[in-house]
C-alpha positions in Angstrom: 204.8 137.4 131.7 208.3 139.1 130.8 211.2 137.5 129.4 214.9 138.0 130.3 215.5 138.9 126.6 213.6 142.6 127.2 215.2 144.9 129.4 212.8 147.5 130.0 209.4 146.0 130.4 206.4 148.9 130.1 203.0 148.7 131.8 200.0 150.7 129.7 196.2 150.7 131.3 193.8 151.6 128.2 190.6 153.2 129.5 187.9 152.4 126.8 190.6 152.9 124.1 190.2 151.1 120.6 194.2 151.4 119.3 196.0 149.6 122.0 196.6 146.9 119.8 198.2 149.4 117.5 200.6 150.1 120.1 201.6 146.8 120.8 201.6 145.6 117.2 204.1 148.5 116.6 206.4 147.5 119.5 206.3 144.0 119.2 209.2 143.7 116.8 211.8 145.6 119.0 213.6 143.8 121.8 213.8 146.8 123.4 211.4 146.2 126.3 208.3 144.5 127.0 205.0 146.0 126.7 202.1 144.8 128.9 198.3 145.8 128.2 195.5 145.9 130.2 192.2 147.3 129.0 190.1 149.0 132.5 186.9 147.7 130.7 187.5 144.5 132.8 188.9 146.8 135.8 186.8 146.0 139.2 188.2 146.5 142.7 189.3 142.9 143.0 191.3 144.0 140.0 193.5 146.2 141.6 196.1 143.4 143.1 196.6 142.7 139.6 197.2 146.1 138.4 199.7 146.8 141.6 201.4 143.4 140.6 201.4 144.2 137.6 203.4 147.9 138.4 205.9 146.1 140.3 206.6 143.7 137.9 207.2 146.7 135.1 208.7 149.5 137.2 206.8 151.8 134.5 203.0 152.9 134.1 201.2 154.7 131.4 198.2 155.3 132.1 195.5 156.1 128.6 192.3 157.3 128.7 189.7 159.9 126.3 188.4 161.9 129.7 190.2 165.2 130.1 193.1 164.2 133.8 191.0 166.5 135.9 189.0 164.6 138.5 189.5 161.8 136.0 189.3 157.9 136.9 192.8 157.6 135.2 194.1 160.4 137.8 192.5 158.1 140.5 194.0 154.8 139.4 197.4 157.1 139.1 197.2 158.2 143.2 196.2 154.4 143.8 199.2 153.3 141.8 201.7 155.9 143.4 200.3 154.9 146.8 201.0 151.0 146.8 204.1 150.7 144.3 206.2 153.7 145.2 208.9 152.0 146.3 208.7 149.5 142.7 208.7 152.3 140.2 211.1 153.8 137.9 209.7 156.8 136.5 206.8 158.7 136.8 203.3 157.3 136.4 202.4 159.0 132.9 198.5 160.1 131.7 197.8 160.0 128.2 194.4 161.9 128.1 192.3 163.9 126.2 193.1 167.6 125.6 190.9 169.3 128.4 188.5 171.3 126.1 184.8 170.7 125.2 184.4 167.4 122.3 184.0 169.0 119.4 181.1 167.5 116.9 183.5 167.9 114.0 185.3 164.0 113.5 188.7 165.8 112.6 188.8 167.8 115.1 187.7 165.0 117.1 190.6 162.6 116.5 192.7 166.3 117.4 191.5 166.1 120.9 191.1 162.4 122.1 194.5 160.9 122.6 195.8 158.6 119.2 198.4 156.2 118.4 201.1 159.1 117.7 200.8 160.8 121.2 200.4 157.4 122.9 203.8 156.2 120.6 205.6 159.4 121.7 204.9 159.2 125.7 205.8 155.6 125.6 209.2 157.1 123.8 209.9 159.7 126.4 208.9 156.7 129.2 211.5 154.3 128.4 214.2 156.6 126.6 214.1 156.1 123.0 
């Protein structure tokens, strides 16, 4: 999956996310590091030997999703991750997440609240370093 040409390959688990090919689209032209996607739509539990293989593979995790982190499935996954590749990561599992306020009906304030390509772009920044 990763070639010796990228040095620091990146693991990011979309939850139900529409701009992850944004992301990668946007990353694709640096050989900075590798960048890995996996979208939790297709997430069961016989997934989860690919998402730990995954982990170890990267050393890094981000972890997106448009619940608020409280008592969130991404927070889950996060505690399952941390349990099984402790020993494989590098950093910090990250959670990009909605701000932890009530949706608002208004679609601006809307695309203020549920996580975007900016924030996304900027966590994956601090992650790796750049």
């Amino acid at each position: 999956m990763f070639t010796e040409s990228f040095t620091t390959p990146l693991l990011v688990i979309v939850a139900g996310m529409h701009f992850f090919a944004q992301i990668s689209t946007q990353f694709c032209f640096q050989a900075v590091f590798s960048i890995c996607i996996l979208s939790s739509l297709f997430l069961g539990p016989s997934m989860a030997v690919n998402i730990f293989n995954s982990v170890k593979k990267c050393g890094k995790c981000i972890l997106v999703t448009e619940e608020p982190k409280n008592n969130s499935f991404a927070q889950a996954l996060s505690g399952s991750i941390q349990e099984n590749c402790f020993d494989d990561l590098d950093a910090p599992i990250s959670v990009v997440n909605s701000m932890n306020i009530p949706m608002p009906y208004s679609a601006d304030l809307e695309d203020q609240v549920v996580p975007n390509t900016e924030r996304v772009l900027s966590r994956i920044n601090d992650l790796i370093g750049l």
